[in-house]
C-alpha positions in Angstrom: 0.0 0.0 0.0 2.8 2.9 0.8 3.6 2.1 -3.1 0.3 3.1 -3.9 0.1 6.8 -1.9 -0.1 9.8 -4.0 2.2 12.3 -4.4 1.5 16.2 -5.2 3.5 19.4 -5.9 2.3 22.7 -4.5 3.4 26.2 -3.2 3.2 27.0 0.9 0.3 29.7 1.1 0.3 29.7 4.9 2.7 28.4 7.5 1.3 30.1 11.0 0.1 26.6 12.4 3.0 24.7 14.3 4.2 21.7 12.5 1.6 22.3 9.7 1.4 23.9 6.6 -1.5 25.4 3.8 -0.5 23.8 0.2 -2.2 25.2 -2.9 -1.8 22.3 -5.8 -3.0 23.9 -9.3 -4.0 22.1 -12.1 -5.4 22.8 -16.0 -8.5 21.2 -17.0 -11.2 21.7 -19.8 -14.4 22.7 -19.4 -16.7 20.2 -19.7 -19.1 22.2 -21.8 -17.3 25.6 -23.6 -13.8 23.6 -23.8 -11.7 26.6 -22.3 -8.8 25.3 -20.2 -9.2 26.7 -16.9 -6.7 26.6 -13.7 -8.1 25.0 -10.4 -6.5 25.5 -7.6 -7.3 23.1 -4.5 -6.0 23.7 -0.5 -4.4 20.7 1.6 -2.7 21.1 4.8 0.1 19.3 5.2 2.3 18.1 8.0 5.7 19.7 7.9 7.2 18.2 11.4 10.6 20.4 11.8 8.5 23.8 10.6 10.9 24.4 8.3 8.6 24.9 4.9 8.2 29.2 4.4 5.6 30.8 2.3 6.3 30.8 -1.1 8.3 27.3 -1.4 7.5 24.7 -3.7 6.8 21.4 -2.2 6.0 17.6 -2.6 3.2 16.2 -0.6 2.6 12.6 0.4 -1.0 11.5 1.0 -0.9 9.6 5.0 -3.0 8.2 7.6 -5.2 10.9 8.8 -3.1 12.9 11.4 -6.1 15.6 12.8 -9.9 16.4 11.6 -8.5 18.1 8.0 -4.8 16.6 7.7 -3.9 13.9 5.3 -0.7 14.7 3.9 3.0 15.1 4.7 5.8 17.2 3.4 8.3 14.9 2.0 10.5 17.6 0.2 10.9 21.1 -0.5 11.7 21.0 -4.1 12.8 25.3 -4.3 12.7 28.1 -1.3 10.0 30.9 -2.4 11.4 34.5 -2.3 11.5 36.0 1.0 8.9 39.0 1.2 10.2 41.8 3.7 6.9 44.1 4.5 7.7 47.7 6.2 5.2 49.6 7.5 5.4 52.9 5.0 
C-alpha cells in the first residue's frame, strides 16, 4: 500500500500553524461544456514536522494516515525556497 500513496506538488500559502502547513496544488483542466482550459487551484494542509517549509516554497506532498480532523498529507521535500517578502510599514 505505501507504493500506492499519492504524491502532489504545491506552493506553501500559509505556515502560521505549528508543525503544519497550507499547500495550494494547481491544475489545468477543460471545461466540460465551452472547452476553455481553466486553472483550479485546490487547499491541503500538510504536516511539515521540523517547521521548516516558508511561504512561497514549492513542495512535494505525500498523501498519510489521517493525522487531525483536516490533515492527510505530509511534506516529504521542498523542491525550491519561495522569495523572502520583507513588508515595512510605510
Amino acid at each position: 500500500m505505501r507504493g500506492r500513496r499519492r504524491t502532489l506538488v504545491g506552493e506553501v500559502v500559509s505556515d502560521k500553524m505549528d508543525k503544519t502547513v497550507v499547500v495550494r496544488v494547481d491544475r489545468t483542466r477543460r471545461h466540460p461544456l465551452y472547452g476553455k482550459v481553466i486553472k483550479v487551484s485546490k487547499r491541503f494542509k500538510a504536516h511539515d514536522e521540523e517547521n521548516q517549509c516558508r511561504v512561497g516554497d514549492v513542495v512535494r506532498i505525500m498523501e498519510s494516515r489521517p493525522l487531525s480532523k483536516e490533515k492527510r498529507w505530509v511534506v516529504t521535500e521542498i523542491l525550491s525556497r519561495g522569495e523572502e517578502i520583507i513588508e515595512t510599514n510605510a
